[in-house]
C-alpha positions in Angstrom: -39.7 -72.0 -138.2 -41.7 -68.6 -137.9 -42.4 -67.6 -134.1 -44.5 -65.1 -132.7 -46.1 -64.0 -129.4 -49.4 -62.6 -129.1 -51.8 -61.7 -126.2 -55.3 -62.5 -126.1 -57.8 -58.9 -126.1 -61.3 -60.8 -126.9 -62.9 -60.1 -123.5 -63.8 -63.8 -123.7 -60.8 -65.1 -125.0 -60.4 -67.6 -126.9 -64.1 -69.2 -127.1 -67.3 -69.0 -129.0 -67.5 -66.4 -131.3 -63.6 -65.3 -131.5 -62.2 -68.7 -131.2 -64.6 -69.9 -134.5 -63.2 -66.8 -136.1 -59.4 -67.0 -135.6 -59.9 -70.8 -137.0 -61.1 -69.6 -140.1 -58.4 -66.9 -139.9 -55.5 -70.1 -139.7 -57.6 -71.8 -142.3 -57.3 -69.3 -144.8 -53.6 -68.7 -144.3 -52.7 -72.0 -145.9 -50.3 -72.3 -143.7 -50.4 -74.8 -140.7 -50.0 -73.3 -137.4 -49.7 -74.2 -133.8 -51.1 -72.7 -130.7 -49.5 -72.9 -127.0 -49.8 -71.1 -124.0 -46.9 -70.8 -121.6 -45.2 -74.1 -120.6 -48.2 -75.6 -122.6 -47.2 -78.1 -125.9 -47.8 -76.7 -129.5 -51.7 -77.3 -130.0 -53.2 -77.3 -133.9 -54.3 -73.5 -134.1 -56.6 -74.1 -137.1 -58.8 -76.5 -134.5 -61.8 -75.4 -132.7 -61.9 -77.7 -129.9 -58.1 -77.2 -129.5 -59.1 -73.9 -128.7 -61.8 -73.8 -126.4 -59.7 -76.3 -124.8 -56.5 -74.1 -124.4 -58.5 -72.1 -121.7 -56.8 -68.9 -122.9 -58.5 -66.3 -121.5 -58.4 -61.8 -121.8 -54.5 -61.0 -121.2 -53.1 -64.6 -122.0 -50.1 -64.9 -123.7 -49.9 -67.6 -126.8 -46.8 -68.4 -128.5 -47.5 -69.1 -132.6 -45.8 -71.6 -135.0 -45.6 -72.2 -138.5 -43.6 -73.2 -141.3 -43.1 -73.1 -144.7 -43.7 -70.5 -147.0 -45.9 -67.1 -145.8 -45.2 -68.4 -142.5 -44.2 -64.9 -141.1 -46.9 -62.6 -143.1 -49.3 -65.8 -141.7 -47.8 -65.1 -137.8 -48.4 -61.4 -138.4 -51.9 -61.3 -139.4 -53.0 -64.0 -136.6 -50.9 -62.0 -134.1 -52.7 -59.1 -135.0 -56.5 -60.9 -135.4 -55.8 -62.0 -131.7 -54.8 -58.8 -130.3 -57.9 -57.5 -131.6 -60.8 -57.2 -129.2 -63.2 -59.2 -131.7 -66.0 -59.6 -128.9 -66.2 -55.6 -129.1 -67.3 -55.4 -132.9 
């Protein structure tokens, strides 16, 4: 299994606008991936309400899953989609 860590930038974390856009980000990886935050249990990424419910915020750090093949080219484009300050485009 394909790990990665990633901090949040989006200045409003991981809701509304960036949250609906790293979902379609896991989507199109075809890969299936999960979400934590520290201590937290491995969450669906490619779920919107998962998200918004994950209260991850500017500066938290996220630990990404996945498995299977084009797991780690998967985990390095959503590490670097979250560490991306999409609220800033």
């Amino acid at each position: 299994m394909a790990e990665r860590t990633a901090t949040v930038a989006s200045s409003s974390g991981l809701h509304a606008r960036p949250a609906k856009l790293f979902v379609q980000a896991v989507q199109a990886t075809g890969v299936p991936v999960t979400i934590a935050v520290d201590g937290g249990p491995d969450l669906n990424a490619g779920s919107i309400l998962t998200l918004m419910g994950l209260g991850a915020t500017q500066g938290t750090v996220v630990t990404l899953k996945a498995e299977g093949d084009g797991a780690e080219e998967a985990l390095d484009s959503l590490v670097a989609f979250l560490e991306t300050d999409h609220d800033a485009e």
